[in-house]
C-alpha positions as CSV (number, residue, x, y, z in Angstrom):
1,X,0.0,0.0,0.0
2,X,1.2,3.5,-0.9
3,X,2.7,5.7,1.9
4,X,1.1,8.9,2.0
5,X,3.3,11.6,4.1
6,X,1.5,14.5,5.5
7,X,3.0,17.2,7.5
8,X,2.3,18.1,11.1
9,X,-1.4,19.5,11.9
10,X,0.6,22.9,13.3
11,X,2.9,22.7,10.3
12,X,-0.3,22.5,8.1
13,X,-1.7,25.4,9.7
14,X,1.0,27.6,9.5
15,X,1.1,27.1,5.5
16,X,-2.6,28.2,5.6
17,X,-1.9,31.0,7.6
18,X,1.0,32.6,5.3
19,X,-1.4,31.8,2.6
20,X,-3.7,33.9,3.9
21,X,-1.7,37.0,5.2
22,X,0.0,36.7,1.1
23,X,-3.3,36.2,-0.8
24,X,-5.9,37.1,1.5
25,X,-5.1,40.5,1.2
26,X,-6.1,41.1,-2.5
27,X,-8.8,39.2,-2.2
28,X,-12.5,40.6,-2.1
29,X,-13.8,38.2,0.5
30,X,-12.0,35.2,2.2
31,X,-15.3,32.7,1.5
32,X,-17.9,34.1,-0.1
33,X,-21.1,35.6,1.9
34,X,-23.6,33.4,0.1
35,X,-21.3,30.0,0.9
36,X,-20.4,30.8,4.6
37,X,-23.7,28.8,5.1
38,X,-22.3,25.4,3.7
39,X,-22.6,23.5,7.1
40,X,-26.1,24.2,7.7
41,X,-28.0,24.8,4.0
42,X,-24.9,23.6,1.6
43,X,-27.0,20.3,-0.3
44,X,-24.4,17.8,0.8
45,X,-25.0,18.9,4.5
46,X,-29.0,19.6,4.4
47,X,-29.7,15.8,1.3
48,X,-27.6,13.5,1.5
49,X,-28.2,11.4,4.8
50,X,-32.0,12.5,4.5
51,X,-31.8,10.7,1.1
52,X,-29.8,7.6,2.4
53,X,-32.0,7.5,5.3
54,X,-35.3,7.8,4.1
55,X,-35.4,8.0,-0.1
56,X,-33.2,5.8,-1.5
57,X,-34.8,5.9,-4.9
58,X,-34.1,9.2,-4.8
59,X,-30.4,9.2,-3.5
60,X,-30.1,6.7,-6.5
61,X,-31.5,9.0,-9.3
62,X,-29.1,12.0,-7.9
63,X,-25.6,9.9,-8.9
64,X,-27.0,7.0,-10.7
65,X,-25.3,4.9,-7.8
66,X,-27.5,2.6,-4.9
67,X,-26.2,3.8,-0.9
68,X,-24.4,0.5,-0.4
69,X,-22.5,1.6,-4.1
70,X,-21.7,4.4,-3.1
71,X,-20.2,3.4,0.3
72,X,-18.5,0.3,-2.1
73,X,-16.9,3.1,-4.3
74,X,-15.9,5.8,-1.1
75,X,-14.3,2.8,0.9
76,X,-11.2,2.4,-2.2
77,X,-11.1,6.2,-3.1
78,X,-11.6,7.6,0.6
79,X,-7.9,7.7,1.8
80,X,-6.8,9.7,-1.4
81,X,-9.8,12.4,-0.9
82,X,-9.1,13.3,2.4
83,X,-7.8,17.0,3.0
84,X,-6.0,18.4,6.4
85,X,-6.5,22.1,5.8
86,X,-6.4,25.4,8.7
87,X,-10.0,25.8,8.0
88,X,-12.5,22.8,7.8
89,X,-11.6,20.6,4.9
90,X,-14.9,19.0,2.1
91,X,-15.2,15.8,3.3
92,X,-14.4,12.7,1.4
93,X,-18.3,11.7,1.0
94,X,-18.8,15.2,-0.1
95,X,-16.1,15.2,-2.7
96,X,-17.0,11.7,-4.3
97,X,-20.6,12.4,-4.2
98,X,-20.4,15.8,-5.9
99,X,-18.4,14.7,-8.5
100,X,-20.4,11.4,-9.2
101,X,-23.6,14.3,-9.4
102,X,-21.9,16.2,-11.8
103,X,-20.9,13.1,-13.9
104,X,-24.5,12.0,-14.0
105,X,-26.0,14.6,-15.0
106,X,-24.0,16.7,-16.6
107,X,-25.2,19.8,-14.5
108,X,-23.4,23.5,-14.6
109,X,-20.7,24.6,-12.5
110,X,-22.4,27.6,-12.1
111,X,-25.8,25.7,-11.1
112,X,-23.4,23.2,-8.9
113,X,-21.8,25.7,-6.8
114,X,-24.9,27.7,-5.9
115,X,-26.9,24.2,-4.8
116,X,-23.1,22.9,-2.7
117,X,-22.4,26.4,-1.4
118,X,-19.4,26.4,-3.0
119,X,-17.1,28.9,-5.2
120,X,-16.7,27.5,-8.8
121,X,-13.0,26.9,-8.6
122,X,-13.5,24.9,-6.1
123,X,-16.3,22.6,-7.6
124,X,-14.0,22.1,-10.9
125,X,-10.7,21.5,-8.9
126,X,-13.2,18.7,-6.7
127,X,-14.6,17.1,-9.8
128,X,-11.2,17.5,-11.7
129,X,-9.3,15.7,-8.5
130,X,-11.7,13.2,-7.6
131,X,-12.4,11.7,-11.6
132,X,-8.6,11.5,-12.0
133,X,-8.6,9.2,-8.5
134,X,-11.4,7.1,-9.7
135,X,-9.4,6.3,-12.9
136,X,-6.1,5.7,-10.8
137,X,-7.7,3.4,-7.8
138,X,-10.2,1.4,-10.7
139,X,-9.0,1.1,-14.1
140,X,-6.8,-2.4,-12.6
141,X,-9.6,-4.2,-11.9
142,X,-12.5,-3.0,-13.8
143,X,-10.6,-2.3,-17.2
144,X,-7.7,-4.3,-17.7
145,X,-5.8,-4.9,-20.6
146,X,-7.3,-8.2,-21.9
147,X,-5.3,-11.2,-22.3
148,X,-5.7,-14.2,-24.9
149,X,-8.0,-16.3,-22.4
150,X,-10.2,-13.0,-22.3
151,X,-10.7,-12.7,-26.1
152,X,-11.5,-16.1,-26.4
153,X,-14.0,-15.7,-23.7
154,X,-15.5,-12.6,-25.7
155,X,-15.8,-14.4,-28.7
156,X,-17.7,-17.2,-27.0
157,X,-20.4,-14.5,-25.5
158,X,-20.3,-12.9,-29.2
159,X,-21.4,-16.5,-30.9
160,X,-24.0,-17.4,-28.2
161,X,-25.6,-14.1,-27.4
162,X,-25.2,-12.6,-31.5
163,X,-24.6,-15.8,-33.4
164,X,-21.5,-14.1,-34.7
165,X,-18.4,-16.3,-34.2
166,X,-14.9,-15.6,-33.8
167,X,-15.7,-11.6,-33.2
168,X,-13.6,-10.6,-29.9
169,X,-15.2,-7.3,-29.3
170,X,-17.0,-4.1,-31.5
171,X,-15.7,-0.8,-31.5
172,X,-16.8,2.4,-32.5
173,X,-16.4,6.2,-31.2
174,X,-18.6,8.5,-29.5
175,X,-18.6,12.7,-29.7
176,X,-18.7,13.6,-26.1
177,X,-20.1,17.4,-26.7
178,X,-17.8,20.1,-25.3
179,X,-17.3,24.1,-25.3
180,X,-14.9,24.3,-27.5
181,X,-11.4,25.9,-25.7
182,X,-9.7,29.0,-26.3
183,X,-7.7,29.3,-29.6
184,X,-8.9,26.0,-30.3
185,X,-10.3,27.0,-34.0
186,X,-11.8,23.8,-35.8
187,X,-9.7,21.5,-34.3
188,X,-12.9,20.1,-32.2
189,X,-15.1,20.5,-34.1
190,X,-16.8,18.1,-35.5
191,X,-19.2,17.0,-38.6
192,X,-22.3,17.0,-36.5
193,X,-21.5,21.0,-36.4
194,X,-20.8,21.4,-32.7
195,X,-17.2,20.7,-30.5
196,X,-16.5,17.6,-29.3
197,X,-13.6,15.0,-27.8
198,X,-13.7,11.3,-28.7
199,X,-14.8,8.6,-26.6
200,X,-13.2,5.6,-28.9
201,X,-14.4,2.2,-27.3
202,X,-14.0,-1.8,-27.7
203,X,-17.2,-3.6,-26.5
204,X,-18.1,-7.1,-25.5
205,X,-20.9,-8.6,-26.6
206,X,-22.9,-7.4,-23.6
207,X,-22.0,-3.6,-24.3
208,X,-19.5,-3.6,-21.1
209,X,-15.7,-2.0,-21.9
210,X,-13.0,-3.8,-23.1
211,X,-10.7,-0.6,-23.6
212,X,-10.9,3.0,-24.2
213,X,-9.3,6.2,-25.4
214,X,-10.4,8.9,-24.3
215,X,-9.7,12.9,-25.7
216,X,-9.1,13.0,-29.2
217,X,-10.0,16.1,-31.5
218,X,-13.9,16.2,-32.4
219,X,-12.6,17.2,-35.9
220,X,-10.7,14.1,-36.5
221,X,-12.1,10.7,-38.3
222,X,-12.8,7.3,-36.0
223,X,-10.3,5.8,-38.6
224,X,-7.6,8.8,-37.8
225,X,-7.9,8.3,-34.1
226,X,-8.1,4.6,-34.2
227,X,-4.8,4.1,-36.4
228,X,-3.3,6.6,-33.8
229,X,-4.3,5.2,-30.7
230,X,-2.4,2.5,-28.7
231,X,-5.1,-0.3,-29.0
232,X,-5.6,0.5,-32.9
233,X,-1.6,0.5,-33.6
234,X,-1.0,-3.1,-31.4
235,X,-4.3,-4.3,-33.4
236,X,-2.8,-3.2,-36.9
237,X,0.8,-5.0,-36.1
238,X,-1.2,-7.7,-35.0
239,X,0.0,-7.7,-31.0
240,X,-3.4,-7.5,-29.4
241,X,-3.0,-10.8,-28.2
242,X,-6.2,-12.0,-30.7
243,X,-6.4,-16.2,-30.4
244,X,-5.7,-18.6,-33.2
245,X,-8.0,-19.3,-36.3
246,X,-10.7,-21.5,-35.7
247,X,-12.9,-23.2,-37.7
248,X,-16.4,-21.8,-38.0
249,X,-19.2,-23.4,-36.6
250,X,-20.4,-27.1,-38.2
251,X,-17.4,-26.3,-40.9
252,X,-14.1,-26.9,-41.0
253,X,-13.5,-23.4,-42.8
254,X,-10.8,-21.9,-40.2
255,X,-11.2,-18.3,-39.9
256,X,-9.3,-15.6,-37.8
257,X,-10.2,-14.1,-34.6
258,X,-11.5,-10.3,-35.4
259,X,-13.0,-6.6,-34.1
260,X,-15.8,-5.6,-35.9
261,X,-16.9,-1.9,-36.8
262,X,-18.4,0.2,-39.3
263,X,-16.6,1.2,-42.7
264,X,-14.8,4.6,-41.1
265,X,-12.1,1.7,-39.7
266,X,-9.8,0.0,-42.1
């Protein structure tokens, strides 16, 4: 387990403090009047156990996650969320279920911060901090590179669940809407007519993740991005890890092991 080294509580403080007395300063207000509530009418601190407690359903539809998830998903991410600050730090829970909000639905930052009692810096830097932990503490055991034994497996589901044999996976991208950066110019935008990143993703036959890029331009082509991404240029040399020819079914035609997708791939 990783060794996280945190300095002294009065050490901590005094960092806060210089902070202050340098920044504070030029500042127009320290925490703004309409967040100094948080504790008492912030919607972490007035909801969420109400929700757990009493509308579950409800809890469920805010972060598309059940209570006993959601306590799952905060006991592996809960030591890399926790803050030691001079004034009193968001709380794990708080961080993790904000961020899972957002993610849901998509909501604001402007709309997030007013409903959280938070500034809008902060509710970014939170949602920014806390997605990049739930890549780091999950992608090992919910997306992991698949071996030769996985494939085959994959093909198996394909040829009972699709009738399809010998396919290992689909893939295809998906435009993931954006406003488009600063000085960006056409580079994402995309032939829908709006900006956009690519989500480029290898299924199995029941729709679940095999692999994933994430962040190319909107204005680029699925075949661009797929020749240029890791998985498309190990699939091209052939170094997936794809099994051996088989023989299709009641035949004895042998036929590789394959990805399917739509003609924008090669």
């Amino acid at each position: 387990m990783e060794r996280i080294v945190r300095p002294a509580a009065g050490l901590t403080a005094l960092y806060y403090l210089r902070d202050f007395l340098i920044r504070g300063k030029s500042r127009r207000w320290w925490v703004r009047p309409s967040n100094q509530y948080r504790s008492t009418e912030g919607y972490f601190e007035t909801d969420y156990d109400r929700m757990r407690q009493r509308d579950p359903d409800y809890f469920q539809d805010s972060i598309r996650m059940s209570p006993s998830t959601f306590d799952l998903l905060l006991r592996k991410v809960r030591s890399r969320l926790e803050k030691f600050s001079f004034r009193r730090p968001i709380s794990p829970a708080c961080r993790l279920f904000l961020t899972l909000m957002y993610l849901a639905h998509g909501t604001p930052v402007a709309i997030m911060a007013r409903m959280f009692k938070m500034g809008e810096s902060t509710i970014r830097n939170i949602t920014m901090e806390v997605s990049d932990v739930l890549w780091e503490v999950l992608v090992r055991d919910y997306l992991p590179v698949p071996l030769e034994e996985d494939f085959r497996r994959y093909a198996e589901e394909f040829k009972e669940k699709w009738k399809f044999p010998n396919c290992c996976g689909a893939i295809d991208g998906k435009h993931v809407a954006i406003q488009c950066p600063p000085n960006a110019g056409s580079t994402f935008y995309n032939y829908k007519g709006y900006h956009s990143i690519v989500l480029m993703g290898l299924c199995n036959a029941n729709y679940e993740f095999l692999m994933v890029d994430i962040g190319a331009f909107g204005g680029n082509s699925d075949g661009g991005i797929f020749s240029n991404c890791i998985f498309g240029q190990l699939l091209l040399q052939n170094q997936v890890g794809l099994p051996e020819p088989c023989a299709l079914p009641n035949t004895e035609v042998m036929f590789p092991h394959f990805i399917v997708g739509d003609s924008a791939f090669p």
